[in-house]
N, C-alpha and C positions, 0 to 999 in steps of 0.2 A: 584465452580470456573468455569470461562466459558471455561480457557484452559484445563478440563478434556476432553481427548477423542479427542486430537488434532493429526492431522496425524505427524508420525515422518518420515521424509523424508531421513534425512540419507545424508552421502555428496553428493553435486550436481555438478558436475563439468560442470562452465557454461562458460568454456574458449571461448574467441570469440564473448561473447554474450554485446549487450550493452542494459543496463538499467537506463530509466528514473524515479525519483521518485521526483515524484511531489508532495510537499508539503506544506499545509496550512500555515497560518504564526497566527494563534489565538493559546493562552496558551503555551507560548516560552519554559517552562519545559516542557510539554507531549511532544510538537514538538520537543527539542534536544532530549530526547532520541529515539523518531519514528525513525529520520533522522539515529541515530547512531547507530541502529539497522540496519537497512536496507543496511546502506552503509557498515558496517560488513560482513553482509550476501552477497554482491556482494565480497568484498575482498575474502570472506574466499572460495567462489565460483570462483575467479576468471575471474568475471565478470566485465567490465567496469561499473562504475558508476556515472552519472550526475544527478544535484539535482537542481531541478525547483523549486522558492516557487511563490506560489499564496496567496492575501489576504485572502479567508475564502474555507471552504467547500466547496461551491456552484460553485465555478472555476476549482475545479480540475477534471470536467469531460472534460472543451474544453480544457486546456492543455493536459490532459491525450491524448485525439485528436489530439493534434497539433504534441504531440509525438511519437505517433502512425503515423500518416502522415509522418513525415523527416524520418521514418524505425529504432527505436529503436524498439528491441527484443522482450523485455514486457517494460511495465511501471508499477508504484508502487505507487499509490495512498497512503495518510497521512493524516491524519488533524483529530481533536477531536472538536465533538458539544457536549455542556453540554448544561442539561436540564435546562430549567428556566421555568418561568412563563407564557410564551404564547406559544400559537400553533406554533410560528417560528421554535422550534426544530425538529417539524415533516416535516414542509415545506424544510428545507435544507437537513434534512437527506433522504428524499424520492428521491429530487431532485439528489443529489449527484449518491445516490445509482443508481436511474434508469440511471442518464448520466453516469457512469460507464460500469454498464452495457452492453447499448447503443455502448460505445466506445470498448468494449472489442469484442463484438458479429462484428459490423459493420467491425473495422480494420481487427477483426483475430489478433488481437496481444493480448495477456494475460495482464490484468491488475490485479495487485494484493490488494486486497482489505485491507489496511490498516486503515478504515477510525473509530477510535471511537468513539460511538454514547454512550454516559455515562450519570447518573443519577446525578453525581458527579463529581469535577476536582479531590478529590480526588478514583475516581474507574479508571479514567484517569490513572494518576499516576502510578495507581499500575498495567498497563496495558501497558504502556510506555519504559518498558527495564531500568529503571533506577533503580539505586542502590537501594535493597529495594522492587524493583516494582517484581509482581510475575509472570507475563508478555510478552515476548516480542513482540510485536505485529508490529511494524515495520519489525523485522526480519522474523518472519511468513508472512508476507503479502510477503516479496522479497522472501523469499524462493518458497512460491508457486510458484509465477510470474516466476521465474526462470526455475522451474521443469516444468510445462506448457507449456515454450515454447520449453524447449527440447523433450516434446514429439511432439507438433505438425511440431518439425525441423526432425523429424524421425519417422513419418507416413509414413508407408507402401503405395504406391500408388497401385491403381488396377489394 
């Protein structure tokens, strides 16, 4: 299972903090529970939360951007590619990932990586926080995002 050996982070108190989770709109199951995980994890943190959706994958690094720009805390990337029969799966998922990235190094604002890259809609599923699913990967990606940016809100300066 991929969530063996997943950090437990423990409550996070992210009072004050505001998070964007920008989310794909492909595979309407995997994506409600992404969403419902994630905005979970901001409630149970106490964190403000707003939910952007974009057409596929390959958007959610210049939102994550545009998020990262108006001064939200972290952002929280979503969306699920399943594999099919052409090379397109590698082309998005690369893409994605490296604009992430990209957006997380460039802003300085945490972006948390929720994005499922699956063989199957259903390894999706079972990866998605929903009843059943064994999972929660929307809420793991805002959790990090969240811890993240409280460490960099309470770096020590020199």
């Amino acid at each position: 299972m991929s969530g063996s050996g997943a950090a437990r982070l423990g409550p996070i108190d992210g009072s004050g903090l505001r998070v964007a989770i920008v989310a794909a709109s492909w595979h309407d199951d995997v994506m409600a529970g992404l969403i419902a995980g994630a905005t979970a994890a901001c409630a149970d943190a106490g964190a403000a939360a707003t939910v952007v959706r974009v057409p596929g994958a390959f958007e959610l690094p210049i939102a994550a951007a545009a998020c990262a720009d108006v001064g939200y805390d972290a952002v929280v990337a979503l969306g699920a590619v399943v594999r099919g029969g052409t090379p397109h799966f590698d082309y998005v998922c690369d893409a994605a990932t490296t604009g992430l990235t990209q957006v997380a190094v460039a802003s300085r604002t945490p972006v948390g990586f929720g994005l499922l890259t699956c063989d199957s809609v259903e390894q999706a599923l079972d990866r998605a926080g929903l009843p059943g699913s064994s999972e929660d990967k929307g809420r793991e990606a805002t959790e990090a995002a969240i811890a993240t940016a409280l460490v960099l809100r309470d770096l020590p300066t020199p």
